[in-house]
One Martini backbone bead per residue (centre of mass of N, CA, C, O) as a GRO file, in nm:
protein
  267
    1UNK     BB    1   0.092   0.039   0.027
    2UNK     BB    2   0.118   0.383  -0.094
    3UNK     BB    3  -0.072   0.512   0.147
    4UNK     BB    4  -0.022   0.693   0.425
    5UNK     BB    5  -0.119   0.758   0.801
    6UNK     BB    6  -0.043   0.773   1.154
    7UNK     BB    7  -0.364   0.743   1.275
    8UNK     BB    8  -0.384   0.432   1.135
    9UNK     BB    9  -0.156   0.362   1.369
   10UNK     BB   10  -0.023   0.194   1.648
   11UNK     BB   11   0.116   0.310   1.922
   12UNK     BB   12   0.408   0.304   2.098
   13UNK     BB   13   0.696   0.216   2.231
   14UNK     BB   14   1.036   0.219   2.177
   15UNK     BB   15   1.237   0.279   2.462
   16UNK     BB   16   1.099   0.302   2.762
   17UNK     BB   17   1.364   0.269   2.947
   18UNK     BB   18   1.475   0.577   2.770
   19UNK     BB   19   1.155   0.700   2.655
   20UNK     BB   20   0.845   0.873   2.601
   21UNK     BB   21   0.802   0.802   2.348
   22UNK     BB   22   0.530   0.798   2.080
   23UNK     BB   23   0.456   0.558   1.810
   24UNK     BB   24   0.424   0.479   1.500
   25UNK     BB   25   0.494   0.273   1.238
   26UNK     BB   26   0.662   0.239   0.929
   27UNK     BB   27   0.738  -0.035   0.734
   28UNK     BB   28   1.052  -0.087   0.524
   29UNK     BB   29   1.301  -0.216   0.351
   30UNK     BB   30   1.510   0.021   0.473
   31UNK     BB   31   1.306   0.172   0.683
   32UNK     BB   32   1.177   0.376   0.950
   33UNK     BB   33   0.825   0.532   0.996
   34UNK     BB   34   0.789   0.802   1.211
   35UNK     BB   35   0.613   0.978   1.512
   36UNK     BB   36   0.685   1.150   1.752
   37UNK     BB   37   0.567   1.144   2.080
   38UNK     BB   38   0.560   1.436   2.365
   39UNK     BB   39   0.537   1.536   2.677
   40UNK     BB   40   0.616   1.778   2.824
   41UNK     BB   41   0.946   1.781   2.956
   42UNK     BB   42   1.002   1.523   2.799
   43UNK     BB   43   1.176   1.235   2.712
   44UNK     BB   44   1.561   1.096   2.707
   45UNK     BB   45   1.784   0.958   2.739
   46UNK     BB   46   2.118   0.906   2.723
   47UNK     BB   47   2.200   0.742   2.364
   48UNK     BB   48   2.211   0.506   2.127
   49UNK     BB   49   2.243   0.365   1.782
   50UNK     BB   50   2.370   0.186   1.506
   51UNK     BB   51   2.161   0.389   1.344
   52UNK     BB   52   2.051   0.625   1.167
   53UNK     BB   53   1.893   0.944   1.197
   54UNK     BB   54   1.594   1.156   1.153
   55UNK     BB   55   1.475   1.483   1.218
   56UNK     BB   56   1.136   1.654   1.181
   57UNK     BB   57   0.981   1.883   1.308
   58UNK     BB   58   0.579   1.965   1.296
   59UNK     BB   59   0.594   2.044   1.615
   60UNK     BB   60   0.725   2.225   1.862
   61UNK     BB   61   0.973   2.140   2.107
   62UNK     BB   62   1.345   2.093   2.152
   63UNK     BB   63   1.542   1.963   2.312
   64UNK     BB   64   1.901   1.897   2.166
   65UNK     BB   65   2.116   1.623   2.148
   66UNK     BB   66   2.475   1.580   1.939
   67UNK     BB   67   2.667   1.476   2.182
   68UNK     BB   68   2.759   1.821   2.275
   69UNK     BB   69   2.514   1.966   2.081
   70UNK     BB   70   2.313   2.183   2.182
   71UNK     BB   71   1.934   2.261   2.076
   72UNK     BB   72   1.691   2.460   1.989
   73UNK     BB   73   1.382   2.290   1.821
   74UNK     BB   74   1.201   2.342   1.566
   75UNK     BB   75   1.055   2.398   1.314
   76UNK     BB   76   1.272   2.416   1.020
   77UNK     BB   77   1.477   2.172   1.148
   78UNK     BB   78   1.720   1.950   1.076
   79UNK     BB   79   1.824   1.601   1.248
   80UNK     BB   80   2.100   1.462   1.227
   81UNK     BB   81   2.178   1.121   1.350
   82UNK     BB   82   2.423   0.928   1.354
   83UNK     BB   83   2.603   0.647   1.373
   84UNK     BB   84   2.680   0.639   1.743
   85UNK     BB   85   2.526   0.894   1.841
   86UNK     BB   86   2.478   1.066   2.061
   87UNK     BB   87   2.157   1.130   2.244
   88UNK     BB   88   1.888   1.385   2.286
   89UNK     BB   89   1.506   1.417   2.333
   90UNK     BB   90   1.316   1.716   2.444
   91UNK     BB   91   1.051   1.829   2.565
   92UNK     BB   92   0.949   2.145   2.641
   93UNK     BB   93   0.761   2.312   2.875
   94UNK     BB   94   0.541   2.434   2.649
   95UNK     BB   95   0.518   2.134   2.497
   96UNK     BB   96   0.435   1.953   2.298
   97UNK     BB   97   0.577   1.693   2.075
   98UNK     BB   98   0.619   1.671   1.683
   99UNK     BB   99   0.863   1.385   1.501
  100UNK     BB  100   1.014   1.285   1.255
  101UNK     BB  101   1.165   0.949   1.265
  102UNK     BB  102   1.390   0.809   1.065
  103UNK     BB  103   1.539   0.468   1.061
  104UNK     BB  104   1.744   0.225   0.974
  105UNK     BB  105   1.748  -0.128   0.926
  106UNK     BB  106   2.031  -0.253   1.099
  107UNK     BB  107   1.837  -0.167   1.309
  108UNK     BB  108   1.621  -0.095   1.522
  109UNK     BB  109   1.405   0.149   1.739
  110UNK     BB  110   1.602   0.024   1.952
  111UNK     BB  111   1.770   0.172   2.211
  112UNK     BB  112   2.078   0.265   2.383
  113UNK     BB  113   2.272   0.346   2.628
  114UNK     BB  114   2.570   0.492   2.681
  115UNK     BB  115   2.687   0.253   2.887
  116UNK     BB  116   2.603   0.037   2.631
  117UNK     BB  117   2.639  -0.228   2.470
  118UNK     BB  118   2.649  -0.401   2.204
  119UNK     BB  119   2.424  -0.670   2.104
  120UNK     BB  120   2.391  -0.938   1.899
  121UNK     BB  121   2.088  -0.828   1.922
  122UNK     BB  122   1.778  -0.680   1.874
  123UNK     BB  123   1.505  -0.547   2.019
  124UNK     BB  124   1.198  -0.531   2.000
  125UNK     BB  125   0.941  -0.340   2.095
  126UNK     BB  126   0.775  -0.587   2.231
  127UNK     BB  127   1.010  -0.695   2.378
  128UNK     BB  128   1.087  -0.401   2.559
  129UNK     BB  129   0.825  -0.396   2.690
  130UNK     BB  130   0.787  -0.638   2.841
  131UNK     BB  131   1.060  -0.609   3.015
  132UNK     BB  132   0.939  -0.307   3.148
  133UNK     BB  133   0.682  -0.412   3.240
  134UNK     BB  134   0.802  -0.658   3.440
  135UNK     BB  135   1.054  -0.517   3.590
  136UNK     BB  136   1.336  -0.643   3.511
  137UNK     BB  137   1.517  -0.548   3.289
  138UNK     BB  138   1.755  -0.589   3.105
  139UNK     BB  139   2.003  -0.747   2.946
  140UNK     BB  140   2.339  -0.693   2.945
  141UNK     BB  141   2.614  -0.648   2.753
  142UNK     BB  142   2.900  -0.709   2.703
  143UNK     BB  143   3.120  -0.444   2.722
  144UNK     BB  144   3.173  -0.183   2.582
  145UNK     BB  145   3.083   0.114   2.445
  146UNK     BB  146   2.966   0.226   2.135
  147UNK     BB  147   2.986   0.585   2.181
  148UNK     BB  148   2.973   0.898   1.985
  149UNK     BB  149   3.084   1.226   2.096
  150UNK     BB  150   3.338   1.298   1.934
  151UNK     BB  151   3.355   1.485   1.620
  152UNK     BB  152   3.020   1.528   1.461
  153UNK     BB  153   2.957   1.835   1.416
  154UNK     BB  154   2.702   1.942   1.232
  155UNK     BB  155   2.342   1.831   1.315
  156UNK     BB  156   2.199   2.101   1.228
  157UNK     BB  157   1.964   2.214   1.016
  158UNK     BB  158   1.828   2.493   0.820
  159UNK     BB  159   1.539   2.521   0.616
  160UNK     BB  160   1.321   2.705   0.813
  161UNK     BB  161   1.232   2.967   1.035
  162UNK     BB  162   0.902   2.841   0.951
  163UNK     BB  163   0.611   2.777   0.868
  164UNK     BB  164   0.559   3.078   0.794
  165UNK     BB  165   0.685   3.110   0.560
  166UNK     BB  166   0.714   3.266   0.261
  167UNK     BB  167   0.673   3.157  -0.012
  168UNK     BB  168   0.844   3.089  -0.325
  169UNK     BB  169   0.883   3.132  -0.667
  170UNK     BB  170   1.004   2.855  -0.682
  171UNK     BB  171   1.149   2.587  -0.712
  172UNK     BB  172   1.274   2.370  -0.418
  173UNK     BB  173   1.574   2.243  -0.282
  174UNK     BB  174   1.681   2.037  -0.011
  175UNK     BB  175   1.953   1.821   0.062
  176UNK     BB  176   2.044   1.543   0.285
  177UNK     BB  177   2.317   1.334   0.334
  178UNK     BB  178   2.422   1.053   0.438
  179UNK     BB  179   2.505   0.704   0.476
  180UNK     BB  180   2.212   0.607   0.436
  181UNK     BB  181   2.036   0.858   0.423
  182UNK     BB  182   1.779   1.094   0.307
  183UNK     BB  183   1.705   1.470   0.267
  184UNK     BB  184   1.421   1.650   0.128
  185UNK     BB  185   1.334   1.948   0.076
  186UNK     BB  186   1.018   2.101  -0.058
  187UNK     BB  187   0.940   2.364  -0.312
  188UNK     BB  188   0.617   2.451  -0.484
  189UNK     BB  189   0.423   2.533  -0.726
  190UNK     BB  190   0.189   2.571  -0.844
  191UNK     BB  191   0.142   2.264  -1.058
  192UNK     BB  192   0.348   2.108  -1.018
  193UNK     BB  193   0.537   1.856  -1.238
  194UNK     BB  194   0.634   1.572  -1.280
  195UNK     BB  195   0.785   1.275  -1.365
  196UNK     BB  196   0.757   0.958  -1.451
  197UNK     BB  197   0.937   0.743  -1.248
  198UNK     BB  198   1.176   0.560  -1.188
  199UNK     BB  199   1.322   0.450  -0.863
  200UNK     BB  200   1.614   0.366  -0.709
  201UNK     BB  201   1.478   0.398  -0.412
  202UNK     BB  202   1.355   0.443  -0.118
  203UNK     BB  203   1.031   0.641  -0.021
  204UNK     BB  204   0.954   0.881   0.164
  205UNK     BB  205   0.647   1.117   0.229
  206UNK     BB  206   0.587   1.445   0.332
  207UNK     BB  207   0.314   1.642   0.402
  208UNK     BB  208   0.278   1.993   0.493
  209UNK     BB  209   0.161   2.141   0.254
  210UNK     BB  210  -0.144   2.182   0.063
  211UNK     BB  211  -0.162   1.975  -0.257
  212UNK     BB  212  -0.196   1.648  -0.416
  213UNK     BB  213  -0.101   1.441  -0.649
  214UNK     BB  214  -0.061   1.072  -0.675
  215UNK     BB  215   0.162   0.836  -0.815
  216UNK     BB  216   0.157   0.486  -0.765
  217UNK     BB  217   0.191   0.199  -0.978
  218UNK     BB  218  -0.118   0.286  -1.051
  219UNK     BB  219  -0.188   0.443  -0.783
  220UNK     BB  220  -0.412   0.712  -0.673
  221UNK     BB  221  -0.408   1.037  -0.501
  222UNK     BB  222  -0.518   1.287  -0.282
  223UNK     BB  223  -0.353   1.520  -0.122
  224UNK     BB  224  -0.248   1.631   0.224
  225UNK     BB  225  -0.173   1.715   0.494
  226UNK     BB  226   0.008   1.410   0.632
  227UNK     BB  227   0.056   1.259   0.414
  228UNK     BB  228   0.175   0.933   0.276
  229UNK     BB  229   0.447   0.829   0.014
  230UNK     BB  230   0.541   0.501  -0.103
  231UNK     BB  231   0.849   0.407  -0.278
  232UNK     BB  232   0.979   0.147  -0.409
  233UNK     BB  233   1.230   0.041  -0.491
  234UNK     BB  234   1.145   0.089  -0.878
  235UNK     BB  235   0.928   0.261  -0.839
  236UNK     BB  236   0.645   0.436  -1.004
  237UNK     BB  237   0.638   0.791  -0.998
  238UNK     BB  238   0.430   1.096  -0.916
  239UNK     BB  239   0.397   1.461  -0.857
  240UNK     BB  240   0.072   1.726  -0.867
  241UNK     BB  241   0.016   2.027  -0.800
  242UNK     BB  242  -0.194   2.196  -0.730
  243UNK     BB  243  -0.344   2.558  -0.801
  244UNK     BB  244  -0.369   2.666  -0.536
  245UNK     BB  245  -0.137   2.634  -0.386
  246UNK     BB  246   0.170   2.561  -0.229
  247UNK     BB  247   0.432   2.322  -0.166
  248UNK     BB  248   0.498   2.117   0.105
  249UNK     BB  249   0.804   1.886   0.161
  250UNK     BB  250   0.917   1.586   0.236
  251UNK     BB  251   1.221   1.291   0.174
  252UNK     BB  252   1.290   1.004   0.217
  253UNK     BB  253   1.609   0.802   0.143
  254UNK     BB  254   1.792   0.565  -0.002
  255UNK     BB  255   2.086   0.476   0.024
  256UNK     BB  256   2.335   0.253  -0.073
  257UNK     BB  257   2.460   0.150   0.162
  258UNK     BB  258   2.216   0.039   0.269
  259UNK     BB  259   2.134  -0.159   0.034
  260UNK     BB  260   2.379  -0.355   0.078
  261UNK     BB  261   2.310  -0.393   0.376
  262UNK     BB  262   2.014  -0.525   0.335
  263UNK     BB  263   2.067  -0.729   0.079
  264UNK     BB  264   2.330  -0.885   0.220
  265UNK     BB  265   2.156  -0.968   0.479
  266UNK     BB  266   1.892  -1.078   0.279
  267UNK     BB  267   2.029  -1.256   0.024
   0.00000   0.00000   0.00000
């Protein structure tokens, strides 16, 4: 199914026993596509996990932490967190927070403690939330914590002043590539139309702003603020701007590495 909403999916919590998190999870071949909501004031400890993360809050404000580097983010800024990169992420006291947050899936979306070694198996959200239920808390494996503090440089990218910037007068893209995963927020004017084309990767599309149709594989929607495109790599897709309004929309893609680490990792 290539339209998706995140009300129609069922939250978790991703990893009790170290954050107030709570997600529906929406899962493709290649990444983990979450929206976490967190209530003022809560968030996360310092934690971290084998895979790259990707951040951009669509409501409230995060006090944020990666590495050494704290920063209040709000809307229009997005935050890569490297793979094995301490960090924290905690809604500030002014109200809830609500952020995309899409991991690549060499690991789950159950994160380490900070002084927690790497474990041979990543625990998945039913097994942690179990362990966590019954009060007895994970077993830890043995060994180093392999979290990175030092080094990390800026990972906090401005995109936007707020959602409330005045359209721009043309197509505009910004775009931010990891090692595993690409970020890239999107502004058309009325009327914009791609063309039909095969994709290379696999991408979801959050709308932001406006309305769009799209078409993915033969299937087609009418798109608002919310709706979700999932277009799995090698899929034939296509995205047509209303002549109402501009459109702003986010799209993750899968890159080249995380592609042979997952599909040599599934044989």
């Amino acid at each position: 199914m290539p339209f998706h909403r995140f009300e129609d999916y069922d939250k978790h919590y991703l990893t009790p026993d170290l954050s107030t998190g709570l997600a529906p999870v929406i899962e493709g071949t290649y990444m983990y596509y979450c929206m976490i909501s967190k209530e003022a004031g809560t968030g996360s400890e310092l934690h971290y996990h084998p895979n790259e993360l990707l951040i951009f809050p669509v409501s409230g404000k995060l006090n944020a932490l990666v590495g050494k580097d704290r920063r209040v983010v709000e809307p229009g800024m997005f935050v890569h967190v490297p793979a094995f990169a301490r960090h924290s992420m905690k809604a500030t006291e002014e109200g809830p927070v609500h952020y995309l947050y899409i991991k690549d899936q060499t690991w789950t979306v159950v994160g380490l403690a900070e002084d927690e070694a790497v474990p041979d198996q990543a625990m998945s959200v039913d097994e942690i939330n179990k362990v966590h239920d019954s009060g007895e808390g994970r077993t830890r494996a043995e060994g180093e914590s392999q979290v990175i503090i030092e080094g990390l440089n800026n990972s906090f990218y401005p995109i936007l002043n707020s959602f409330g910037d005045a359209p721009v007068s043309g197509r505009r893209t910004i775009r931010v590539e990891g090692e595993r995963l690409a970020f890239t927020f999107t502004e058309v004017p009325p009327g914009d139309s791609d063309e039909l084309v095969d994709n290379p990767h696999e991408e979801f599309t959050y709308m932001l702003t406006g309305r769009m149709s799209a078409e993915v594989n033969g299937e087609s929607k009418e798109l608002g603020p919310g709706d979700i495109v999932e277009v799995p790599r090698g899929g034939a897709s296509r995205l047509v701007a209303g002549n109402e309004a501009p459109v702003r929309h986010v799209t993750i893609s899968s890159m080249p590495f995380l592609e042979n680490a997952i599909d040599n990792k599934n044989g």
